[in-house]
N, C-alpha and C positions, 0 to 999 in steps of 0.2 A: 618957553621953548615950544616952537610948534611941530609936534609930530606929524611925519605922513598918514594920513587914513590908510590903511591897510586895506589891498584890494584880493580878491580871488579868483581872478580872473587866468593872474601866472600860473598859482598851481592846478587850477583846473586843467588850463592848457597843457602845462607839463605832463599831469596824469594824463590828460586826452594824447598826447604824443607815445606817451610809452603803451598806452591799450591799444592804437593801432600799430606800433613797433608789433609786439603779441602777436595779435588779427593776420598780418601779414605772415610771419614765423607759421604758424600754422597754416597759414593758406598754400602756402609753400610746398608746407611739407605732408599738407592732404593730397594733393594730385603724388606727391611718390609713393606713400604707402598705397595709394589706389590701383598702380601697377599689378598686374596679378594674372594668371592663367587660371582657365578652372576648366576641371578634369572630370569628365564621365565615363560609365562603361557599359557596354553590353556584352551580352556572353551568351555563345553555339555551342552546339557539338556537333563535331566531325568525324559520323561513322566511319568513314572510311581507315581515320588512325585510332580512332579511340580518345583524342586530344579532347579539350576545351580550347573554343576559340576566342577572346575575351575582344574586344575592339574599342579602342581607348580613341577616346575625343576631349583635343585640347583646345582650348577658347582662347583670345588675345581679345584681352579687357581694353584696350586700345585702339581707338579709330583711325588716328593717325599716325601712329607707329608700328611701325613690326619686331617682331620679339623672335631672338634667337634660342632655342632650347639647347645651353649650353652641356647640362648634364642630366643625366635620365637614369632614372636607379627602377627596378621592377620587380616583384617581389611575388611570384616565384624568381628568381633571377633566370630568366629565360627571356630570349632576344624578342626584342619590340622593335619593328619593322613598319614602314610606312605602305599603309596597304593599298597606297596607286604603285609601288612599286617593292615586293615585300624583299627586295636584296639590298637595301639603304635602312639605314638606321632609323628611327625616331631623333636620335641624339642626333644635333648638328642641323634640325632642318630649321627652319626658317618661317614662324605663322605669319600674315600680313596682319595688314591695317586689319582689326577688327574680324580676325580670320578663323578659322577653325580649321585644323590638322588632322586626319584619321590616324590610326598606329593598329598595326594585328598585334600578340601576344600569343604565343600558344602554351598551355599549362597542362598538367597531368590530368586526367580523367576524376583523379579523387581529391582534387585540391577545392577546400572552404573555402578562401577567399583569396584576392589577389589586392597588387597598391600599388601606384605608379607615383611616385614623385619626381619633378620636370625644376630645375633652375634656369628662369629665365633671364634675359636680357637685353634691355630697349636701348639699342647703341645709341638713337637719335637723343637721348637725353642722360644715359649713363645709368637709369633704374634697371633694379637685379630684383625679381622675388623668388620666393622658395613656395612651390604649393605641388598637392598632392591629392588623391581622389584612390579610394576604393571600391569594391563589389564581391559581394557576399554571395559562394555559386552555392545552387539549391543542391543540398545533399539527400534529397530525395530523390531526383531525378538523377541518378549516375548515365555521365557518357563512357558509352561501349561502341565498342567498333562495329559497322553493319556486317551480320552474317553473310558470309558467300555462299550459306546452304540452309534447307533446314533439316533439325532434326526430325527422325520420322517418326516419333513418340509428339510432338507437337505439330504436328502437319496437318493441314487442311484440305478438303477435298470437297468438289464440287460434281454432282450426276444429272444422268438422264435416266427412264426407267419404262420401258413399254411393256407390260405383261403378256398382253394379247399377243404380242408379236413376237416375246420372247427376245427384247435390245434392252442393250444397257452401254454408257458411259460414264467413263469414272476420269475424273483430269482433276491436277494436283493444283491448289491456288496458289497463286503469287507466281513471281518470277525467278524464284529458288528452287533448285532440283534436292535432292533431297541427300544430304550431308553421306560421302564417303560412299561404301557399297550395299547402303538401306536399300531394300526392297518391300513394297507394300501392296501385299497380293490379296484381289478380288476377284468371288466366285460368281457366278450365276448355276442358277439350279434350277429344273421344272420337274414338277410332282405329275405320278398317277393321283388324283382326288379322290374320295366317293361323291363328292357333293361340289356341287359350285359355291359352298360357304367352306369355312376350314374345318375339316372333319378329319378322324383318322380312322385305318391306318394309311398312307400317302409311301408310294414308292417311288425313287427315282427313275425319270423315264430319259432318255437316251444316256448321252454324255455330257456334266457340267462343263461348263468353258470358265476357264481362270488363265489371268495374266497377271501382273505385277506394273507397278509404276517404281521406276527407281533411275538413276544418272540421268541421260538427255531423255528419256522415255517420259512423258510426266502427265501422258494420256492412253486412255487403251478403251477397246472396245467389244464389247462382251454378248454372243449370242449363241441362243441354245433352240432347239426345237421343243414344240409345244403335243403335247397330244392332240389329238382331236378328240377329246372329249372334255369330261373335267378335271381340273389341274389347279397347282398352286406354282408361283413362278417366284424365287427369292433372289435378292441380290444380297450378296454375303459381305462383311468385311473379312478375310482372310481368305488360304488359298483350302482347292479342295478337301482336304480334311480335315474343316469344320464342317461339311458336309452331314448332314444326319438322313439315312437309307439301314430301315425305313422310320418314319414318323409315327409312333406309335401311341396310343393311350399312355398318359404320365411318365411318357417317358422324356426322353431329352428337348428342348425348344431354342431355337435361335436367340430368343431374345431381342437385345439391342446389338446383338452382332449384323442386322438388317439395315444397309444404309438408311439414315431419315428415319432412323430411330429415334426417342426423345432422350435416352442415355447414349456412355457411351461406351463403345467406339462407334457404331455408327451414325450420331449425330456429330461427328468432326466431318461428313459429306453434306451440304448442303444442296436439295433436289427432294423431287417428289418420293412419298412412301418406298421404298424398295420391295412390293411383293404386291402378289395378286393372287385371287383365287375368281375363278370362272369358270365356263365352259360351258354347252348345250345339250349334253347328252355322258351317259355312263362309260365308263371305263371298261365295257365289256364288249365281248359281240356274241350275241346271241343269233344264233342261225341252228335253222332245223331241215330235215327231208322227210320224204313219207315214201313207205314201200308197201304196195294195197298186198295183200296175201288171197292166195283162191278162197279159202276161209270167209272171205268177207271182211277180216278183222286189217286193219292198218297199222304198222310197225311206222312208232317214229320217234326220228336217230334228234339229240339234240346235244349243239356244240355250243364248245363256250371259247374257242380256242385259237380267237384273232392276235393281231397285233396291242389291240388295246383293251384285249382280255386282261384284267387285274384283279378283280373280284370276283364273287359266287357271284352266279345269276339263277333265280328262281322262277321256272320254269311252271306256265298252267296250260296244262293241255284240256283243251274242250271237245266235246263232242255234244251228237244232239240228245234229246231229251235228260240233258241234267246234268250227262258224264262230266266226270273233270276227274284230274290228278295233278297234284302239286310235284315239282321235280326240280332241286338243286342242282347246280353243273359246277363243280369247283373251277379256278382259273384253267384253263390248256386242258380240260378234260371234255368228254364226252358221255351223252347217257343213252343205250339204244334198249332200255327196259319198258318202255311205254309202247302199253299195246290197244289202242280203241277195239272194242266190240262192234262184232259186225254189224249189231242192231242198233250202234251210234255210230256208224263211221260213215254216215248220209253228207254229215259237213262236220270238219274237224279245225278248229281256229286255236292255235299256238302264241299264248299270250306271253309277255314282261310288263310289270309296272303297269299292270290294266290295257295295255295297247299292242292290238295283234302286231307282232315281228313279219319284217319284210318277207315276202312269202311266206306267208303263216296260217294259210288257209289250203284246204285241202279237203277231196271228196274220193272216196273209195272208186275205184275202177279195177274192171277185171283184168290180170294179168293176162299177156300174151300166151305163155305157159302154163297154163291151167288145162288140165286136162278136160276133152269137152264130154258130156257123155254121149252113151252107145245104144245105136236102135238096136236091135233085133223081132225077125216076123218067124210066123211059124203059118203053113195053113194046110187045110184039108178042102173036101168036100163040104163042109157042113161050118167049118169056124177061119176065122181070121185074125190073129193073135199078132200084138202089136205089144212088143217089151224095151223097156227104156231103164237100162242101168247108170248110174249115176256111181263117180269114182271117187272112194276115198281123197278128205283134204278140200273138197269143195263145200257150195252152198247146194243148201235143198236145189233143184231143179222144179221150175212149175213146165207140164210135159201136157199138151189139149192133143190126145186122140182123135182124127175124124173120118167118120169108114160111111157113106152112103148118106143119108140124114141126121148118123146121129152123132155126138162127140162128145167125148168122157175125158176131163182133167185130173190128172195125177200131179200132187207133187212126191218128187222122189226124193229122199236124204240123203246125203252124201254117203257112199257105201251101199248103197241098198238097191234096188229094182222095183218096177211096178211092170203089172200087163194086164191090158185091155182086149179082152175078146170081142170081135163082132160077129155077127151072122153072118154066115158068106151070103152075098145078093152078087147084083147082076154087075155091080160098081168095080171096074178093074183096078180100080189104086186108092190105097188110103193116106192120109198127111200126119205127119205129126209135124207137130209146130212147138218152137222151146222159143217162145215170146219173150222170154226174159234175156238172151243172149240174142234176140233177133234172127234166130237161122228156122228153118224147115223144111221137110224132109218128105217125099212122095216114095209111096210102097206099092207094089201091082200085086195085086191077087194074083198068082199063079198057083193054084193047090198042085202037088204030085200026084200023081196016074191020071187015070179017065173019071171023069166027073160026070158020062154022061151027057154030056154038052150043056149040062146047066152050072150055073154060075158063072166063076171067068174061067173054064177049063175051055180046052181046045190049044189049038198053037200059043206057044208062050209070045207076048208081044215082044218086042224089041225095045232096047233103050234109046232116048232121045240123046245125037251125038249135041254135044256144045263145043267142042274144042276137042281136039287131040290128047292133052291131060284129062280132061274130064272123063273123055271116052275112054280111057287107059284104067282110071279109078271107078268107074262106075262098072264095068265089064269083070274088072276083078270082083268088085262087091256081088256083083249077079253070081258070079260062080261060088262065091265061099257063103253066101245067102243059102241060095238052094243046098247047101252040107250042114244050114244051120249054124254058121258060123257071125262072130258079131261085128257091125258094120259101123266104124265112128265116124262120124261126121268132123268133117277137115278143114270147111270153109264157112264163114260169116256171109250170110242174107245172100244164101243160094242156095236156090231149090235143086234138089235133088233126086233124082224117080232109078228104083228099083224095082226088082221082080221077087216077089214073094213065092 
């Protein structure tokens, strides 16, 4: 019996049929499970509500089909909206060929995470998948709703600050007024100084200017007058009393209550330093006068008592060969104790700080009113007596005698008298001359009775008229002369002639 060889060719084949039966099965049913959406998110916040905004994107894994999103689950369960149009669903819309979908979401401010799961469906071939996508919100970062104000315990503020000039501005930052019926009030202040560095004690010099920034007001503008002299100028955080009047040794200090301070409160303003100390000259006024005395001695009055009188001012009065006296003037007062000596009151310089004060120089002169002194003659046949009294309250008098050739200098003391006799000659008038007051004074020999005709007896001469007043004074003098009476000289650098 002949058998058939047995071949393998069948069952190769048969195997080889049913592995690509398999191959096929699978290829099949790769392209449906490849059907799929896929889901991403990002996420805002929306001060305006307080919300989270989460914005979900869906992909269609297919190029040539479009995918219906039949059901839409969201998880906060809160509505998912298509954000070309956020009054339509998510649910129902339609991605294309190879398309991508937006969707808004809005969620609580405190929500961790959110999850959108979408069932799709590719009509054009009858595949359904189920897919879903989440996002994990930063709990660090909480959304809050944007303030409509701030409060004025965190508020900001921004300045300007001119000392010299005594300006300042204060404006509130941002674009928030300041929450409710806050108000945040800033002072300005300017100091009396003693120094153009900061020294004390410093008093307030006019009025502080203070306003407040609060509702629509969210700027304001602040100025004060300066002394003219030296001064400290503060821009304050707070309203006038934080004021300190006056600044004293260890006593109270602004501190960082000074906008542009490095603590705070007033480094919550940003701008230059808030304060200044300057000025060119002292917080005083020093002014003096001078009253010459017949004496010789100079009375002088010294005031301390201007407008930007603040301080003692210590006063040095000079005079010549050596004098001085030192003299305080408390503020608003005056000192009229200082007296130069007549034998220093040639030149008198009224010193501050080493530097004679405006009008502060001064030289003695003789009062208007001083009494001037008095000749009196006396004469005979034989003498010619020429008396020059000088009146309590004045200076010595220097008195030159001059009768014929010859002339004899007296000085006379204040209160006292001198006299000069000549020889009666042939010389009908003698001069006295008072060189130091510049005046001088002509006398006629006339002795009483008969002389004999020697000397100047004979007819008494006559006075020389100059004027009608002259003539009036001099005619009276002839008469109370000849009684022996005394004759004062009345007028400056005019000669004079009488009858002895």
């Amino acid at each position: 019996m002949i058998r058939p060889k047995l071949s393998l060719r069948r069952p190769l084949a048969v195997l080889g049929a049913a592995l690509l039966g398999l191959i096929g099965t699978v290829a099949v049913a790769a392209p449906a499970s490849a059907h799929h959406t896929t889901i991403k998110a990002t996420v805002d916040c929306d001060q305006l509500s307080g919300e989270r905004v989460i914005t979900w994107s869906v992909e269609n894994s297919e190029r040539n089909k479009a995918v219906t999103l039949q059901r839409v689950t969201a998880e906060p369960n809160t509505p998912v909206n298509l954000k070309t149009d956020e009054t339509k669903p998510l649910q129902g819309a339609v991605v294309g060929n190879a398309g991508t979908i937006e969707a808004v979401q809005r969620v609580p401010s405190d929500t961790k995470t959110a999850k959108l799961a979408v069932h799709g469906l590719w009509e054009a071939n009858g595949q359904e998948a189920d897919n879903d996508g989440s996002i994990n919100l930063p709990v660090d970062q909480p959304c809050n709703p944007a303030p409509k104000c701030v409060d004025a315990s965190k508020a900001n503020y921004s300045h300007t600050f001119d000392g010299p000039k005594g300006t300042a501005t204060v404006k509130l930052d941002g674009d928030l007024p300041l929450c409710e019926d806050s108000k945040q009030w800033f002072t300005l202040v300017s100091y009396f100084a003693p120094r153009p560095q900061f020294a004390t004690p410093q008093y307030v010099y006019g009025t502080p200017d203070s306003d407040w920034i609060g509702g629509t007001q969210t700027e304001i503008e602040l100025n004060v007058e300066i002394p003219n002299c030296h001064t400290q100028v503060d821009l304050l955080w707070g309203g006038v009393d934080e004021v300190i009047d006056p600044l004293v040794e260890d006593g109270e200090r602004y501190g960082n209550i000074k906008l542009g301070s490095p603590g705070a409160p007033g480094n919550r303003s940003k701008g230059p330093q808030g304060w200044y100390n300057g000025g060119d000259k002292s917080c005083t006024t020093p002014a003096t006068t001078f009253a010459s005395n017949c004496d010789g001695t100079v009375t002088v009055s010294l005031t301390n008592d201007g407008k930007t009188s603040k301080y003692p001012v210590e006063f040095e009065v000079k005079g010549e060969d050596g004098w001085s006296k030192k003299v305080t003037v408390e503020s608003g007062k005056a000192d009229n104790g200082t007296v130069v000596p007549a034998e220093n009151a040639g030149k008198i310089e009224v010193l501050v700080d080493g530097k004679v004060i405006e009008n502060g120089t001064y030289s003695w002169e003789r009062p208007e009113d001083c009494p001037l002194p008095a000749i009196t003659t006396k004469a005979d046949c034989e003498n010619f007596a020429l008396t020059a009294t000088n009146p309590e309250g004045g200076l010595p008098v220097k008195v030159e005698f001059s009768y014929g050739d010859k002339t004899e200098t007296r000085t006379v003391a204040p209160g006292k008298s001198e006299t000069v006799t000549f020889k009666a000659g042939k010389d009908e008038k003698a001069t006295v001359a008072l060189p130091e007051l510049d005046l001088q004074l002509e006398a006629v020999y006339a002795p009483e009775g008969d002389c004999g005709g020697g000397g100047g007896g004979g007819e008494e001469p006559g006075l020389p008229v100059t004027g009608a007043a002259t003539s009036a004074i001099i005619a009276g003098a002839a008469v109370l002369l000849a009684a022996g009476v005394v004759l004062f000289l009345v007028a400056r650098r005019r000669k004079l002639r009488f009858t002895a």
